[in-house]
Every structure is written in C-alpha cells, then in structure tokens.
N, C-alpha and C positions, 0 to 999 in steps of 0.2 A: 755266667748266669747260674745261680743257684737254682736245684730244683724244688718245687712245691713239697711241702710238706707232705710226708703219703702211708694210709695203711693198706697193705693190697693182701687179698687171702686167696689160696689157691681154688681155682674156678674144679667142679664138678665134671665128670665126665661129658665129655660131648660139647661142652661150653669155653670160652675162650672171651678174653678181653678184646674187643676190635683196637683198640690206642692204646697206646702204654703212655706212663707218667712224662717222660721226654717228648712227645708230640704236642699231648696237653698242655707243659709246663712253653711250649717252644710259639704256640697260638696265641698263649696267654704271657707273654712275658712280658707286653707292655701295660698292661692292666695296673694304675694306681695299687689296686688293693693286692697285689701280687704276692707280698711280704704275708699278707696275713692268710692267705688262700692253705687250704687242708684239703686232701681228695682223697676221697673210700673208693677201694675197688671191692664192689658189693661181689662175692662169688656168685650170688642168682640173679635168674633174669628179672628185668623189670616187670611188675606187675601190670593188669591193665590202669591205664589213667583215669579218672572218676570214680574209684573205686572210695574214697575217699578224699576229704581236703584236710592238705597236711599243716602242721602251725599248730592248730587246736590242742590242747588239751585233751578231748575226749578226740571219737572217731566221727568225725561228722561228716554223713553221706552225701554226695550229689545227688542232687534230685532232677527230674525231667528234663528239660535239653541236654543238660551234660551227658546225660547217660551215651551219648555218643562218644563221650572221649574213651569207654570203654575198649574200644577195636584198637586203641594204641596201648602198646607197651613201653614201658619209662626207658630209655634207653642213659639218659644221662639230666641233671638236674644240678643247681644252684640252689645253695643255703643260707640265709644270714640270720643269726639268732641274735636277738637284742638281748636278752640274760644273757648269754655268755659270750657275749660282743666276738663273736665267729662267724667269719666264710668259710663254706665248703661246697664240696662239688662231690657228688657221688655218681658214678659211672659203674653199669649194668653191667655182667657177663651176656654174652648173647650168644646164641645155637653157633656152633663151627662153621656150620654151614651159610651162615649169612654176613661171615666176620667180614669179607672182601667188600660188601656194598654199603654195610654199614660203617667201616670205619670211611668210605669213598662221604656218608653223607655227615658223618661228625666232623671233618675237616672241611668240607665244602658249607655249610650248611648249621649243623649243629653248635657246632663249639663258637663260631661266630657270630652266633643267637646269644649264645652264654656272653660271651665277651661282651657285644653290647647292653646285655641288662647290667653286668657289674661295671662296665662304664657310664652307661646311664645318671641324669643328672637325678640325684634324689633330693626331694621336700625333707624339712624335719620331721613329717607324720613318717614318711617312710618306714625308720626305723623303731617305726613302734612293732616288739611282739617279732614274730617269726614271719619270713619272706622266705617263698619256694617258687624255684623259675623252673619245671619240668619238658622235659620234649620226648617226643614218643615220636613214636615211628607204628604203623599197622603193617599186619601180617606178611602184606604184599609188597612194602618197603616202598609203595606209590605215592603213599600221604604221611605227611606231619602235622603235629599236634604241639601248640606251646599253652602253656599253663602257670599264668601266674599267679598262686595265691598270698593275701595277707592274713596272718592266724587261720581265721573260717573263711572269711572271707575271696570271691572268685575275682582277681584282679583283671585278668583276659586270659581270654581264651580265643586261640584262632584253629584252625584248621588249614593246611596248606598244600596243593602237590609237590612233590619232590623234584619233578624237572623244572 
C-alpha cells in the first residue's frame, strides 16, 4: 500500500499530532480517491469552527445559529477544489494533553466521517467550486461538530455527542 501523499511541519511546543500519516493512510486505503488524496499536517491547533465559511473567495462570516459551531475546534477536515481538481485532508496539531482521546475519537468516529463523505455518491453540481467536510470536537471532548460547506455556502451542519 503506498502511502498518501503528505507535508507534515514540526508541531510547537506543548502540541503534538494525535494520528500520524500511516493510520490515516491505513483507514483510508480503500477510498476510490486514494491515489489522488494530499494531507497537511497543519503545526496549529484548529481554530474555532464558524469562525468563517471556507471555499469563498473573501471571508464570509457565519451568522446566527451557527455561531454555535463556535465552541468547536477544527480537529481534521476534507478538501476538494474544482480549480485545481484536488483532494486533501488537513489534520490539526492538538494540546499534548488531549492527544490520547482525540486520536481514540479520529479512529473511532472522525476519520470514518471523512471517509464516507469521500465515498459518498456525488451529483455533477457537486463539483462545482470548493467542498470543505470539517469536524471539531469542543473543549470537553463530549460533542462533535461536522461542517459541510459548498464555496459560501452551509451544506450541513450537525452537532453530535461523542459517546
């Protein structure tokens, strides 16, 4: 099995990857798109989610319900860009101190969120413009957060507990 494609940068003090690229590459290896799959290992933590919708062009804010996706931080996220006909996957450095329950919930839980959006059956609208599948996790590691947007666009949004 070859592994994904990957640029990984060394994480900041106090910070730590929870999955390394062989985990990733070993959940995802049956994924159609596999061949074309790229993963950043961002060195910072994920930002809160709703902070903006990503795809756009400019920065376009969420506005009222969403402002709850706030209390989640991006932990790991799905990219397809129709310009430069790319998959990717960017994966958050997270506090050392949470690396044990969050890598417990990226394998159980997260990555196989990921994996069914990139298996998912898509429409030809689909790939119009830029698709971003994000998932967060809040503070307490009790709730999840998936985030699908199209360009501006809020494709779904769920909120879910972790157990």
């Amino acid at each position: 099995m070859e592994l994904i494609k990957s640029t990984k940068s060394k994480t900041g003090k106090g910070l730590t990857y929870s999955v390394g690229l062989k985990q990733i590459s070993e959940l995802l290896s049956e994924v159609e798109i596999y061949d074309k799959l790229n993963i950043w290992f961002n060195n910072h933590e994920g930002g809160g989610m709703g902070l903006f919708i990503p795809g756009g062009n400019t920065l376009n804010y969420l506005k009222g319900s969403s402002k709850e996706l706030l209390r989640f931080n991006i932990l790991i996220s799905g990219n397809y860009s129709t310009p430069l006909d790319k998959w990717a996957i960017i994966l958050h450095a997270v506090k050392a101190e949470i690396s044990k329950p969050t890598k417990e919930f990226l394998i159980e839980i997260g990555i196989p969120r990921l994996r069914n959006w990139f298996e998912s059956e898509k429409s030809e609208t689909w790939f119009y413009g830029r698709r971003y599948f994000q998932i967060g996790l809040n503070e307490s590691l009790t709730e999840f957060c998936v985030l699908e947007t199209q360009n501006d666009r809020i494709i779904k949004k769920e909120i879910n507990n972790c157990a």
